[in-house]
C-alpha positions, 0 to 999 in steps of 0.5 A: 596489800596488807600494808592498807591495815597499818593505814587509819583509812581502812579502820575509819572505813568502817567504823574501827578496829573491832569492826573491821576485824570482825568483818575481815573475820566473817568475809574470810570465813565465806571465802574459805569455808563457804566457796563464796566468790570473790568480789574482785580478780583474785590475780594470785592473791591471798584470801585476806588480801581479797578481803583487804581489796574487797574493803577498800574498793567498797565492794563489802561494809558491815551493816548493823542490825539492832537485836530488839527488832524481831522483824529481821530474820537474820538475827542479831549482829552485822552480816556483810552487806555486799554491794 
C-alpha cells in the first residue's frame, strides 16, 4: 500500500506533493485523534495505509477555500471534503 506514494499518480490526484502531505496529515489526525471512521475496510491495516486507500479510491480530496470569502465559515485553508 505504501508503495502508491513512490508512484506520480497519487501526487497528480491531488494536485502535488505538498498538497498531498498536508491532506495525509490532516485525515491521519482525524483518525487517530479524533475516532473518525475510516472510509474503507481497515482489514489489519495501518492508519496512513487507510488514508493512502482512502485517496486512492477517491473516498477523500482537498477542496480549496479562498481566505478573502468571509461567507465560509470553516475558515480559510482546505479541509477534506469526503465523498
Amino acid at each position: 500500500m505504501i508503495e502508491a506514494l513512490r508512484s506520480d499518480e497519487i501526487v497528480n490526484k491531488v494536485g502535488g506533493r505538498f498538497k498531498l502531505c498536508a491532506l495525509i496529515q490532516r485525515r491521519l489526525r482525524q483518525l487517530a485523534i479524533e475516532s473518525a471512521r475510516p472510509l474503507v475496510d481497515r482489514e489489519g491495516r495501518t492508519d496512513l495505509e487507510i488514508v493512502v486507500e482512502e485517496i486512492m479510491q477517491d473516498k477523500i480530496a482537498p477542496r480549496w477555500i479562498d481566505a478573502t470569502d468571509m461567507s465560509d465559515k470553516s475558515g480559510p485553508g482546505w479541509p477534506l471534503t469526503t465523498q
